[in-house]
N, C-alpha and C positions, 0 to 999 in steps of 0.2 A: 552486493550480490555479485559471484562472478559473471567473468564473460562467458557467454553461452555455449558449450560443448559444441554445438553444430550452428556455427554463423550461417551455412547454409539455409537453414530452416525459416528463416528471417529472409532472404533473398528476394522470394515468391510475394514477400509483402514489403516490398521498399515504394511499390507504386501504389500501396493503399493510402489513406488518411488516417489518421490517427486520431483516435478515439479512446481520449484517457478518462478513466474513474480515479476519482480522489475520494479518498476516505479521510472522514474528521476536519479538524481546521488547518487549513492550509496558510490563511491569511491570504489578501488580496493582491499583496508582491506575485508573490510565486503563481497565483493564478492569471494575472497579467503578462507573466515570461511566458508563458506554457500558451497565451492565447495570443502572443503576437509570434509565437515562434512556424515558422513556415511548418507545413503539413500538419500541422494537429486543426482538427477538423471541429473535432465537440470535446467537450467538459463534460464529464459530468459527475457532482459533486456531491457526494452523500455523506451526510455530516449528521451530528444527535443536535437534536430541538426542534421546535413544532414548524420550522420553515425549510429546517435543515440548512442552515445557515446565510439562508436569500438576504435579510434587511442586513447584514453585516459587512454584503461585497458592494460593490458600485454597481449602477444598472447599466452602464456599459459594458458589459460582460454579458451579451447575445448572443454568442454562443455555446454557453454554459446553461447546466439544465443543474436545479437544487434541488434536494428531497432529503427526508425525516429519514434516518436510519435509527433500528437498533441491530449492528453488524452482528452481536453475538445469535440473533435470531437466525433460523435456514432462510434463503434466498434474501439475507438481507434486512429482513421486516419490509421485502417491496411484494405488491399486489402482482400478481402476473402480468397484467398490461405495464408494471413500471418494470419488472424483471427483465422480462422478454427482449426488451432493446438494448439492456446490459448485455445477457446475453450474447443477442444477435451484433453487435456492434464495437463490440469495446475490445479494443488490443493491445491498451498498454495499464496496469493499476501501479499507481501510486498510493502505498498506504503509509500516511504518513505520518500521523501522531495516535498518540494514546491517552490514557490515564498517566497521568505523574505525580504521583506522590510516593516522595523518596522512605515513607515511616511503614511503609504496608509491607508485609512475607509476601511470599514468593505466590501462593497459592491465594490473593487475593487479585492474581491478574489474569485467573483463568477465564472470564468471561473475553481478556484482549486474544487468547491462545485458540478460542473458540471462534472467535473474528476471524483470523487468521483462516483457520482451514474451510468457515465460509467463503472467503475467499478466493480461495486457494480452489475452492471445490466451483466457483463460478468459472477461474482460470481454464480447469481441464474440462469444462460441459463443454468447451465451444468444439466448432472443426477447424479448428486451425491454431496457428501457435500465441497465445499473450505472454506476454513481457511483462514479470512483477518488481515491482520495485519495492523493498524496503527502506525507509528511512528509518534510520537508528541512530543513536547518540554515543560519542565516542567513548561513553563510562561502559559501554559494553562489549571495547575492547579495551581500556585504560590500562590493563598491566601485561601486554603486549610488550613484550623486550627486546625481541630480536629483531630488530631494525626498523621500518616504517610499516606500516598495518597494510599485509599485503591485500589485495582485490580476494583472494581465496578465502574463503569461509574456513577461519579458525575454530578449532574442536576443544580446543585445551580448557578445563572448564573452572580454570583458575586465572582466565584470561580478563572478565569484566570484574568492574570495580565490588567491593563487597557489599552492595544492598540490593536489594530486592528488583528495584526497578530494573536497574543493571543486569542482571540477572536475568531477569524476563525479560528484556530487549536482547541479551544476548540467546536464549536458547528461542527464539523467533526467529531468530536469525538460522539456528540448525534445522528448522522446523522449516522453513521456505527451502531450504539447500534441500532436506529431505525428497520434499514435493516434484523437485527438478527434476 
C-alpha cells in the first residue's frame, strides 16, 4: 500500500492506541508481534468458523477478541452490538489472507472482491482516518521488471503472474488504491 498522501492526517492520532482488525488466519506468530508491540491496544480477529478462530491461538492472548465471520456478508455477518465497537474503535485493518487455490478463473474470487469493499466500506463509516493494510503475495506483482517492486501501486495489468489468484490479489490491490 503506498505511503499516505497526507502524513498529516495521521498526526492527530499518534497519541491514540491502536486498534487492529485482522481478517482470516493470521496464525499465532504474527498475532504475538502485533500484541507485544507497544501501542496496539486490542485485536480483534475476525476469521470463518464457528469460534472464528479462538481454539487455534494460545489463551494468552487477552487482549484479542475472536468472532465468526462471513466478510463477503454487509457489516461483516456481525450483530450490531459486535459491529458497533468495530466501528467505533478500530484504526488500523489488516486483511490478510484469502481463498488460495491457484486452479479457479478470475470470477470465482468475487465473493474475496466483495470482502474487500465491506471493508473498505467499515474504513470510511468511521470519523476519522483508518489505515488499511493489504497483504498480498508477490505473484501479484512477479513480472515487474523495471527494477525492485516500488511502494506505488503498479497499474500495468501484465504485472502479476498468469493465474487467477495472482490476478485477483493483484486488482485488490487497485481496488484499495481506488478506495484511497
Amino acid at each position: 500500500m503506498p505511503v499516505p498522501n497526507k502524513p498529516a492526517e495521521y498526526a492527530n492520532q499518534a497519541s491514540m492506541p491502536i486498534n487492529v482488525l485482522l481478517t482470516r488466519s493470521i496464525g499465532s506468530g504474527l498475532l504475538q508481534v502485533l500484541l507485544n508491540r507497544d501501542g496496539i491496544a486490542h485485536v480483534f480477529c475476525l476469521k470463518c468458523g464457528e469460534d472464528g478462530g479462538k481454539a487455534k491461538q494460545y489463551k494468552i492472548f487477552t487482549t484479542s477478541r475472536f468472532a465468526s465471520t462471513k466478510p463477503e456478508i454487509a457489516h461483516l455477518n456481525q450483530k450490531e452490538h459486535k459491529y458497533k465497537p468495530l466501528n467505533e474503535n478500530i484504526n488500523l485493518i489488516v486483511h490478510a489472507a484469502w481463498l488460495v487455490n491457484f486452479n479457479l478463473v478470475l470470477s470465482a474470487f468475487h465473493s474475496q472482491f466483495v470482502e474487500i469493499v465491506h471493508l473498505l466500506s467499515l474504513a470510511v463509516s468511521t470519523n476519522y482516518t483508518i489505515r488499511f493494510v493489504l497483504i498480498s503475495p508477490i505473484a501479484a506483482v512477479e513480472k515487474h521488471t523495471a527494477g525492485p517492486v516500488p511502494r506505488a501501486i503498479i497499474s500495468n495489468l501484465k504485472t502479476p503472474m498468469p493465474f487467477s489468484y495472482a490476478s485477483a490479489k493483484f486488482l485488490s490491490r487497485l481496488l484499495v488504491d481506488a478506495a484511497d
